[in-house]
VEXVEXDREN-719482 format. One line per 4 residues: number of its first residue (from 0); their letters; for each residue x, y, z of N, C-alpha, C. Coordinates in steps of 0.001 Angstrom, whole numbers. Layout:
% residues N
NUM	A	X Y Z X Y Z X Y Z | ... .
END
This chain:
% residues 266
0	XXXX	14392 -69064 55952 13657 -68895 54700 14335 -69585 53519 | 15688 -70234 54038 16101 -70437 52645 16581 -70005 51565 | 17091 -68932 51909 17009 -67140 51290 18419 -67782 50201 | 19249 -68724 50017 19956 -68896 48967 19559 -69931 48205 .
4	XXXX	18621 -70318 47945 18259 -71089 46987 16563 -70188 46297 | 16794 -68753 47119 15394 -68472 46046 15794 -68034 45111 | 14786 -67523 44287 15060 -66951 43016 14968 -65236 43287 | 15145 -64079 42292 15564 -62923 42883 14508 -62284 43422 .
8	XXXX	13522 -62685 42956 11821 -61934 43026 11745 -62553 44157 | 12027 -63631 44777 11845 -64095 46174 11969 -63472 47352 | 13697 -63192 46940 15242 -62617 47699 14445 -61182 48215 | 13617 -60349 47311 13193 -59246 47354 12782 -59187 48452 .
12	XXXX	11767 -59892 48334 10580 -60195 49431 10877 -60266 50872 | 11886 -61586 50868 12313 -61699 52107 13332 -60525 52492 | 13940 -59798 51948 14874 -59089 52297 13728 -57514 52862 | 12932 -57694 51963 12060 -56027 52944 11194 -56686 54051 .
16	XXXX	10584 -57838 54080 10708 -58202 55335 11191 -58139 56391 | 12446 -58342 56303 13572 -58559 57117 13877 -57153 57683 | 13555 -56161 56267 13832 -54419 57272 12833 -54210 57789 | 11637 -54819 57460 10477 -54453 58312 10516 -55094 59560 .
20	XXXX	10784 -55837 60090 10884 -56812 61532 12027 -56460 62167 | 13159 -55808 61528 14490 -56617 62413 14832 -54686 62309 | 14534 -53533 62130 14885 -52359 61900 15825 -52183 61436 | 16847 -52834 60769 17878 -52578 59990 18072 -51620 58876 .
24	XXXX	18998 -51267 58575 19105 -50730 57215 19232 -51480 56304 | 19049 -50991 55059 19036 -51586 53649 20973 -52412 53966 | 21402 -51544 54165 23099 -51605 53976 23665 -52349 55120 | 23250 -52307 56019 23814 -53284 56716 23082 -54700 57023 .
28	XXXX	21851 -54710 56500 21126 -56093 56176 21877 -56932 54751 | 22621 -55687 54189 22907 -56464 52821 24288 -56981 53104 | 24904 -56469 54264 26385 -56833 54786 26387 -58950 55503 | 25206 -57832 56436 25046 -59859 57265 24346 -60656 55852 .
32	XXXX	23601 -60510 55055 23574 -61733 54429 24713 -61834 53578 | 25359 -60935 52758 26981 -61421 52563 27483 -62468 53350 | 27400 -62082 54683 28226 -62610 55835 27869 -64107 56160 | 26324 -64391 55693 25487 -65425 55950 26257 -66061 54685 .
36	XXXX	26222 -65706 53578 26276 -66216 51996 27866 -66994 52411 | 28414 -66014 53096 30468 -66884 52996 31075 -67599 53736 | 29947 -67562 55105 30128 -68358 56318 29591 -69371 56710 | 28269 -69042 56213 26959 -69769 56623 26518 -69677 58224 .
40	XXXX	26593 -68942 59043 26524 -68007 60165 26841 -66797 60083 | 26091 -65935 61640 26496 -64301 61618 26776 -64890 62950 | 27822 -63826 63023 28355 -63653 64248 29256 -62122 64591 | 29102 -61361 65311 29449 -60470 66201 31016 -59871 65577 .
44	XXXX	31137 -58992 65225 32387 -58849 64870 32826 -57066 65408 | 33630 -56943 66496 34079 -55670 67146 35320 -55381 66508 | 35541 -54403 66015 37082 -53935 65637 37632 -52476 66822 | 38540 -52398 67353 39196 -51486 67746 40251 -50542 66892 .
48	XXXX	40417 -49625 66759 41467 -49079 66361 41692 -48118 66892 | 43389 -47561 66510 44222 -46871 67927 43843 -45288 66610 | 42804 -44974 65521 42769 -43672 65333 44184 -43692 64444 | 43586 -42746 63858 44333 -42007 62573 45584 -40415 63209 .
52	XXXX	46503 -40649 62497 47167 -39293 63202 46683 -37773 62109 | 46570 -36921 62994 45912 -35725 62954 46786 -35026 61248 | 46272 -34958 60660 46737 -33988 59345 46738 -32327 59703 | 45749 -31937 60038 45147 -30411 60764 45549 -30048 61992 .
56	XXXX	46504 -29915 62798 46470 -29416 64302 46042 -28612 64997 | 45972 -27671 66051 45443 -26893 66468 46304 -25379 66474 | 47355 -25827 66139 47982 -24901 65366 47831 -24210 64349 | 47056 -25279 63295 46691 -24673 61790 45089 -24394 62431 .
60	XXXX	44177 -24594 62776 43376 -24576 63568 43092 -22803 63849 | 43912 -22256 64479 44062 -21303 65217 44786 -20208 64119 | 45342 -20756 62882 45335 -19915 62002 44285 -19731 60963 | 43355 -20456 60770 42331 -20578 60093 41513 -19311 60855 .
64	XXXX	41235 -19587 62311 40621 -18374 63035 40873 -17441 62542 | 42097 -17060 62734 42916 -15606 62427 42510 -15400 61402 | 42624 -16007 60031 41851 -15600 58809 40874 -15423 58825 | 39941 -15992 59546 38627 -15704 59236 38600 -14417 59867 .
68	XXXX	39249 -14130 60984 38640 -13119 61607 38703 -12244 60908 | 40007 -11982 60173 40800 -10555 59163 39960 -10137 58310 | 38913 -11621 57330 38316 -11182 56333 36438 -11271 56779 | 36028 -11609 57907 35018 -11763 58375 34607 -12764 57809 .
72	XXXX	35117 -14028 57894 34194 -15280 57613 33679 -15233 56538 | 34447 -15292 55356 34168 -15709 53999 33714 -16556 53452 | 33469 -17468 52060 33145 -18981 51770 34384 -19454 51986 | 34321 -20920 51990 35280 -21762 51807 36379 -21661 51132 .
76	XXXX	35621 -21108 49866 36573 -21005 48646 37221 -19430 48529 | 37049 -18893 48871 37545 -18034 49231 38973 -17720 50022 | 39036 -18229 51669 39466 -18793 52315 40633 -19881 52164 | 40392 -20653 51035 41013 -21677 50504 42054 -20634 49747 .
80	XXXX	41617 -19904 48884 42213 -18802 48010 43318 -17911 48945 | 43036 -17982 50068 43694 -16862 50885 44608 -17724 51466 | 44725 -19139 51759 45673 -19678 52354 47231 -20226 51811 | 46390 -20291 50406 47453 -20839 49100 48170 -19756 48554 .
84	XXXX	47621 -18464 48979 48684 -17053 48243 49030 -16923 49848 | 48953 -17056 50714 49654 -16546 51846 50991 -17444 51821 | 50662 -18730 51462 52252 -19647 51285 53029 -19682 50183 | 52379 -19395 48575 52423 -19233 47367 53189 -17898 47138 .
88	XXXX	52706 -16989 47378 52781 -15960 46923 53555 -15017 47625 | 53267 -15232 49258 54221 -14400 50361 54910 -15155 51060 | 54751 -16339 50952 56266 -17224 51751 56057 -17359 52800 | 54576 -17300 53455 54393 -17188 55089 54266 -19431 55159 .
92	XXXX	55467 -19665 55696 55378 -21345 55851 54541 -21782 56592 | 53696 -20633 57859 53540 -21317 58471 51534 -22068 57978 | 51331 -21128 56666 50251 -21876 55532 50367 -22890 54941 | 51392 -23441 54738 51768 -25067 53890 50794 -25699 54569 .
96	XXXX	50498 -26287 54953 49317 -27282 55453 48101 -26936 54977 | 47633 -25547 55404 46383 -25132 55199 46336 -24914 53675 | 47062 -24801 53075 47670 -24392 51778 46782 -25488 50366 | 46651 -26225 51495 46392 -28030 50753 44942 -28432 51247 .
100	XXXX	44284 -27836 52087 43286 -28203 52749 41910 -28172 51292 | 41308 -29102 51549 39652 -28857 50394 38785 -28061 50951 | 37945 -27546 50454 37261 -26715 50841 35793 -27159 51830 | 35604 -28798 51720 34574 -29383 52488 35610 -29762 53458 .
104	XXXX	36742 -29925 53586 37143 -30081 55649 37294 -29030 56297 | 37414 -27957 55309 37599 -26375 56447 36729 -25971 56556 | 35216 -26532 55901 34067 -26658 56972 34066 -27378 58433 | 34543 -28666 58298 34815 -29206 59157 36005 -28538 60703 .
108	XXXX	36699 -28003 60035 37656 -27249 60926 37425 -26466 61817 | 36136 -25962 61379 35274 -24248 61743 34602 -25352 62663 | 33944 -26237 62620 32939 -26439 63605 34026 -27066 64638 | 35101 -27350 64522 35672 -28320 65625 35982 -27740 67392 .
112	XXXX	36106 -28132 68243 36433 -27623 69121 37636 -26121 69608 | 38500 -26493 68677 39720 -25559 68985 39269 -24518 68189 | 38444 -24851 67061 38177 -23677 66255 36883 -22241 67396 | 35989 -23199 67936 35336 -22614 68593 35558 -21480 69837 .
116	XXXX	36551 -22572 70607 37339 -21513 71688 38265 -20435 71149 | 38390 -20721 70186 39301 -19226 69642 38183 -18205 69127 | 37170 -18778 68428 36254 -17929 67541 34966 -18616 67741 | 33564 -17514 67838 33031 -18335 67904 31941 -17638 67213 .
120	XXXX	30950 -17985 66180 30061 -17041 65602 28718 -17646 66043 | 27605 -16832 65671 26382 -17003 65519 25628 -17014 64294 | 25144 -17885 64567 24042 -17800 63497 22188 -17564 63295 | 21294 -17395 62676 19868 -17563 63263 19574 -18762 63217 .
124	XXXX	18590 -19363 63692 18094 -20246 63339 17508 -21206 62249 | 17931 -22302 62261 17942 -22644 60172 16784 -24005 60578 | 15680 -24202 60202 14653 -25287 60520 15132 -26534 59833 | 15149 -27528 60960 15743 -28748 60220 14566 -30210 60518 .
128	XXXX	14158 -30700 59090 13397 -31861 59379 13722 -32500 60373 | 12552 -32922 60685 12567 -34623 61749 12338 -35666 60844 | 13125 -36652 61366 13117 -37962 60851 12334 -38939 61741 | 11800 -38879 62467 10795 -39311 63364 9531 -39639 62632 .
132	XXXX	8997 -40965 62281 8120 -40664 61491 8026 -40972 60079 | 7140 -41230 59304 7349 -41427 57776 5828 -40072 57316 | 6771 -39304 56647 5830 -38438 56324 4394 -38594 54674 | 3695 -39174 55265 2691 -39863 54042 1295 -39765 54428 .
136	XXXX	319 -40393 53683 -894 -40433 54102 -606 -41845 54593 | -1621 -42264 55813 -1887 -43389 55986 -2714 -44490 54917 | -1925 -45797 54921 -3067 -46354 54155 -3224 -48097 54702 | -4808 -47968 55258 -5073 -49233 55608 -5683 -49995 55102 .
140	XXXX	-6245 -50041 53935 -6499 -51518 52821 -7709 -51933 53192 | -8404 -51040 53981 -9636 -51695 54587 -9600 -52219 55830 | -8791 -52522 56253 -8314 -53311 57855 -8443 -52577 58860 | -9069 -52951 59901 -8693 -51988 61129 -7616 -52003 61855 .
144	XXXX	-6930 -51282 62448 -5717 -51004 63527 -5505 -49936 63211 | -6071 -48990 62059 -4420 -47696 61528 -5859 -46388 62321 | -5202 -46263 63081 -5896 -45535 63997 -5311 -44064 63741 | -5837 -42677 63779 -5456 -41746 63791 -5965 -40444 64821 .
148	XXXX	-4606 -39921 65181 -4857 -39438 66624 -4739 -37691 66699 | -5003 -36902 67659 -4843 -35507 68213 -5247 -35221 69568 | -5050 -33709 69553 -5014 -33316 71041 -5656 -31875 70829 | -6696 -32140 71833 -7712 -31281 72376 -7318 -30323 73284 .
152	XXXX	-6967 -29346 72885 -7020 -28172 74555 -8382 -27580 74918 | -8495 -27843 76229 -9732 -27681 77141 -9966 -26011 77268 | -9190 -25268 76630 -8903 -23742 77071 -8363 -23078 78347 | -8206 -21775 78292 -7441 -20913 79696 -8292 -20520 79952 .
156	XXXX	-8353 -20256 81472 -8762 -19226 82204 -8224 -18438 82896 | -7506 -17191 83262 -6808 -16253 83651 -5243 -16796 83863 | -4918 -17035 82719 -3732 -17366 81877 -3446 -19281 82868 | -4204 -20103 83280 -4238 -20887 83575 -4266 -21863 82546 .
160	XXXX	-3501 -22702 82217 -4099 -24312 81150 -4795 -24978 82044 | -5930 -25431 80793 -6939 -26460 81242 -5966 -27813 80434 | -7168 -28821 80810 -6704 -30152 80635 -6534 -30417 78894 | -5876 -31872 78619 -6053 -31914 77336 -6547 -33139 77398 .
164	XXXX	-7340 -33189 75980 -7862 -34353 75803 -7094 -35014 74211 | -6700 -36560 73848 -6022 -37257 73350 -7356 -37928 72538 | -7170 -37382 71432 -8272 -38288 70679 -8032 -39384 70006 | -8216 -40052 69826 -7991 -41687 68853 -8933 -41856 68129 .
168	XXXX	-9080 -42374 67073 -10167 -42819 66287 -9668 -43804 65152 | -10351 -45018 64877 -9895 -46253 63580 -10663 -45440 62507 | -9947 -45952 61521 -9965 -45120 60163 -10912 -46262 60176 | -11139 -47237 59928 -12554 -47869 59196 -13798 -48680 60138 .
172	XXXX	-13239 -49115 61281 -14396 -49275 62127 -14888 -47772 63123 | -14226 -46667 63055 -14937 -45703 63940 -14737 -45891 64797 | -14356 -46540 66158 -13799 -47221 66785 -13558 -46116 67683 | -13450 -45262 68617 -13188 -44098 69217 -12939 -44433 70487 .
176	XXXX	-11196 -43805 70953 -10815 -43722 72132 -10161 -42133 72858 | -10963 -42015 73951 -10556 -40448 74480 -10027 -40657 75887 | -8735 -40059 75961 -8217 -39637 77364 -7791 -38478 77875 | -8157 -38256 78967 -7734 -37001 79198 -6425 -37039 80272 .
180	XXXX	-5486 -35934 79485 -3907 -35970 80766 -4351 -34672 81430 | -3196 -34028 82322 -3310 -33112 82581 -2503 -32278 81889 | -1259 -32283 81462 -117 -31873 80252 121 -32906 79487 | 962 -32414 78423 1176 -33165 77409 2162 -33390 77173 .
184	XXXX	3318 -33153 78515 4418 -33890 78858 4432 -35031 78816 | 6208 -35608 78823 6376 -37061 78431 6091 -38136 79643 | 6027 -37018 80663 5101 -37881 82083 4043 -38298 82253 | 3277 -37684 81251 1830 -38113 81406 1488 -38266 80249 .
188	XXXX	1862 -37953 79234 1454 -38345 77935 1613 -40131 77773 | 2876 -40469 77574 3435 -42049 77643 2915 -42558 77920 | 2100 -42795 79652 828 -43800 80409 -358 -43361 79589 | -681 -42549 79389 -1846 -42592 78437 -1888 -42647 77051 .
192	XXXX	-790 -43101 76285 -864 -43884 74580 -515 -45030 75143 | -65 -45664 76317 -270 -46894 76452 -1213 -47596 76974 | -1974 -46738 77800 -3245 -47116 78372 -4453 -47163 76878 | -4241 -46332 76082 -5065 -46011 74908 -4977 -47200 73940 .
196	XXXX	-3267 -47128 73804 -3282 -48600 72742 -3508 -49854 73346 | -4087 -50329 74399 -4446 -51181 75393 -5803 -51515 74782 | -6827 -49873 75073 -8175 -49922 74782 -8587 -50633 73764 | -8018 -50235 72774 -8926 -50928 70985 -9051 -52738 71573 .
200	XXXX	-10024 -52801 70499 -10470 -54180 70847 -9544 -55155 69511 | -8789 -54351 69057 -7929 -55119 67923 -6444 -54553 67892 | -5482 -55044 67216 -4640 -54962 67267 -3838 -53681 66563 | -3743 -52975 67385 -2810 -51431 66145 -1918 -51534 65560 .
204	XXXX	-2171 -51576 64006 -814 -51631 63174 -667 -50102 62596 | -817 -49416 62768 -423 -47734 62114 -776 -46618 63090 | -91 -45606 63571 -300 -44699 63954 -86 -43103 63464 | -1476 -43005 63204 -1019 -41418 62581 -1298 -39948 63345 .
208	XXXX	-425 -39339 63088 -933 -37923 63945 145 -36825 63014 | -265 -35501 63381 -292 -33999 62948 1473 -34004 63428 | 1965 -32945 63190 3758 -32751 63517 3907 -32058 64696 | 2655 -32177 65297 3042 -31469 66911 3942 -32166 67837 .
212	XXXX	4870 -31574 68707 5804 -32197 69365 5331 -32941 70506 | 4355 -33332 70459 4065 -34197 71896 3601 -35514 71205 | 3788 -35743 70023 3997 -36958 69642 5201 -37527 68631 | 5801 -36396 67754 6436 -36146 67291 8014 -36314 68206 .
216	XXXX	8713 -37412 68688 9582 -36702 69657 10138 -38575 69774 | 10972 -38704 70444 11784 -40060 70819 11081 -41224 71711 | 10362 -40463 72158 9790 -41287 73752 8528 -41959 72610 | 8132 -41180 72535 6513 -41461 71394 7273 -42831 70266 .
220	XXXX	8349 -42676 69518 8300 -42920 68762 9299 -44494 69339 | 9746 -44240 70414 10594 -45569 70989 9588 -46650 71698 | 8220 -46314 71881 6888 -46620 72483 6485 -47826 70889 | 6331 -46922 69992 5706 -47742 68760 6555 -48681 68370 .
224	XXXX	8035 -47941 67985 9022 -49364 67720 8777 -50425 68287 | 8446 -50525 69730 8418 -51648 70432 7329 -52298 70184 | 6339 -51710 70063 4794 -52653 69616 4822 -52633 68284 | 6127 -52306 67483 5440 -52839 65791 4565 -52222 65279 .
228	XXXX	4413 -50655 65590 3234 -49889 65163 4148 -49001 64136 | 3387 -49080 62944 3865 -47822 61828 3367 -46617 62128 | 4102 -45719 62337 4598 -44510 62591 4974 -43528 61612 | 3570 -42922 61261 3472 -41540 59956 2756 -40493 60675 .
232	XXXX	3081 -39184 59829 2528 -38047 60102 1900 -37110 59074 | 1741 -36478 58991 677 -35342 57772 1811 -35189 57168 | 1448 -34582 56152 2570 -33770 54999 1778 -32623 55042 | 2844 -31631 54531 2523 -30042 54049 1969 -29666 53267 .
236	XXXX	985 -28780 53320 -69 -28581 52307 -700 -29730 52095 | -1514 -30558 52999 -2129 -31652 52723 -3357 -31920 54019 | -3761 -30977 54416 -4755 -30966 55506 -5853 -31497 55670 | -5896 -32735 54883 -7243 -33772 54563 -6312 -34973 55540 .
240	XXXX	-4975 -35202 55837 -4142 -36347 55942 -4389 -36333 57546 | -4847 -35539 58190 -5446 -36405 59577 -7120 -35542 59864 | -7639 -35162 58574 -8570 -34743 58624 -10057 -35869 59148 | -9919 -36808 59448 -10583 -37734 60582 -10607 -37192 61315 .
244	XXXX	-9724 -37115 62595 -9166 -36960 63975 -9901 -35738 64353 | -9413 -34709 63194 -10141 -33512 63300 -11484 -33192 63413 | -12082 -34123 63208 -13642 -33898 62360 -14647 -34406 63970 | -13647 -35651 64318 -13673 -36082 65285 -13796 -34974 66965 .
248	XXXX	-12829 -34422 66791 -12454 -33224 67771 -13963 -32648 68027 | -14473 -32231 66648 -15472 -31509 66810 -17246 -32125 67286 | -16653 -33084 66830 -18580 -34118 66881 -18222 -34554 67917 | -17097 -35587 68519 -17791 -35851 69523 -17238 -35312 70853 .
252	XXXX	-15512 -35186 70928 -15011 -34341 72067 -15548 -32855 72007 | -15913 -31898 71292 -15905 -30734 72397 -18038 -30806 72314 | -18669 -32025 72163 -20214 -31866 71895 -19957 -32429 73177 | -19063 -33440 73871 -19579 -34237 75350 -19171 -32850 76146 .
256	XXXX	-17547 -32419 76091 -16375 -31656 76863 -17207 -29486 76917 | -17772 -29686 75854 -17751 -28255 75628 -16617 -26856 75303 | -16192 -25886 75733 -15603 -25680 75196 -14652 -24450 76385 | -16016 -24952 77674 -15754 -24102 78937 -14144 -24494 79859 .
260	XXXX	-13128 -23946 80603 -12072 -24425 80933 -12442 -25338 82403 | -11605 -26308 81875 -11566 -27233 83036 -9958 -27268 83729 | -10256 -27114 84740 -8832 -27230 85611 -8115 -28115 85365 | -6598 -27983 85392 -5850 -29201 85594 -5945 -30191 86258 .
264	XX	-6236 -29790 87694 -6367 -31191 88634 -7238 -31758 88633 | -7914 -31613 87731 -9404 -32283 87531 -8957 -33196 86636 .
END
């Protein structure tokens, strides 16, 4: 592109390009063209190193336990407070180390291995985003490819699953593709979004669907990387954002399918 003789409004351009095609990060795309700018080639660069020697041992490690245990797992700062009067104040040496510690590595300390086999707590469950995905509305400019998708359950019958059906539909030609798996495992799901993105008679540039985990997940999303398909999902409190798909579900899958259970092996 020529990318050192443009001007900056150019540089822009080509540079989000470049994260769009090549999956890079901002930060390490901005490293190789450095690298391009001083060399005038990229080339491969491996470093080894023999590691840093340990500040924390498993010694101090195993006294950190002991504290926690005495006071039941306090904050940090707290903790921090208790290690600096145990060497400060009562002369116990064997705190000098811990004595000095910040209060964000004796987070780190607690999760480490030695900390665990000595002590080990529980916690409940804390819900953590997926990064899988760009969470937005889709937007296709008028163009067809940005197709938006869901999944149909066929219903139970005496605690039996029926089949599911995989809906597809193009946001501006209408365009409608239906398959049916038997689960919505990554065994049978996979051959059928590839058999599906096969079907359209044009090329898919966007894929959208709901935060359910059978698309939502690595396999799904290592499938699109490879075909260059953008990869979004609904947002919260926003139930218009695959409200197509949905609308879809109803007119034309359960008006052909009905609503009676169909067996798996079918």
């Amino acid at each position: 592109f020529d990318y050192l003789s443009l001007n900056k409004p150019d540089k822009g351009i080509v540079i989000r390009y470049l994260l769009k095609v090549s999956g890079y990060s901002r930060q390490q795309l901005t490293r190789l063209i450095a690298q391009y700018r001083k060399t005038g080639r990229l080339s491969r660069q491996q470093r080894t190193t023999a590691g840093f020697k340990r500040r924390y041992t498993d010694r101090d490690i195993r006294l950190l336990a002991e504290m926690d245990e005495r006071h039941d797992t306090p904050c940090g700062h707290a903790i921090k407070k208790l290690c600096e009067r145990a060497y400060q104040v009562f002369g116990q040496s064997d705190y000098e180390t811990l004595a000095g510690i910040s209060v964000s590595h004796l987070y780190n300390l607690r999760q480490s291995n030695a900390y665990q086999r000595q002590r080990r707590t529980f916690e409940k469950t804390r819900p953590k985003s997926s990064t899988i995905g760009e969470r937005r509305k889709p937007c296709s400019n008028g163009q067809p490819g940005y197709i938006r998708i869901d999944t149909v359950h066929q219903g139970d019958l005496d605690k039996q699953k029926g089949v599911y059906h995989i809906n597809a539909v193009d946001e501006v030609t209408q365009f409608e593709v239906v398959c049916c798996i038997e689960r919505i495992s990554e065994r049978y799901l996979i051959p059928a979004l590839e058999q599906l993105l096969e079907t359209f008679p044009f090329v898919v540039q966007g894929f959208h669907s709901d935060n359910g985990s059978e698309y939502i997940n690595r396999k799904v999303a290592k499938l699109l990387e490879k075909l260059r398909i953008e990869f979004t999902k609904s947002r919260p409190r926003h139930s218009n954002d695959n409200a197509l798909a949905e609308s879809k579900n109803g007119a034309v899958v359960r008006k052909l399918f009905g609503y009676e259970h169909i067996p798996q092996r079918w």
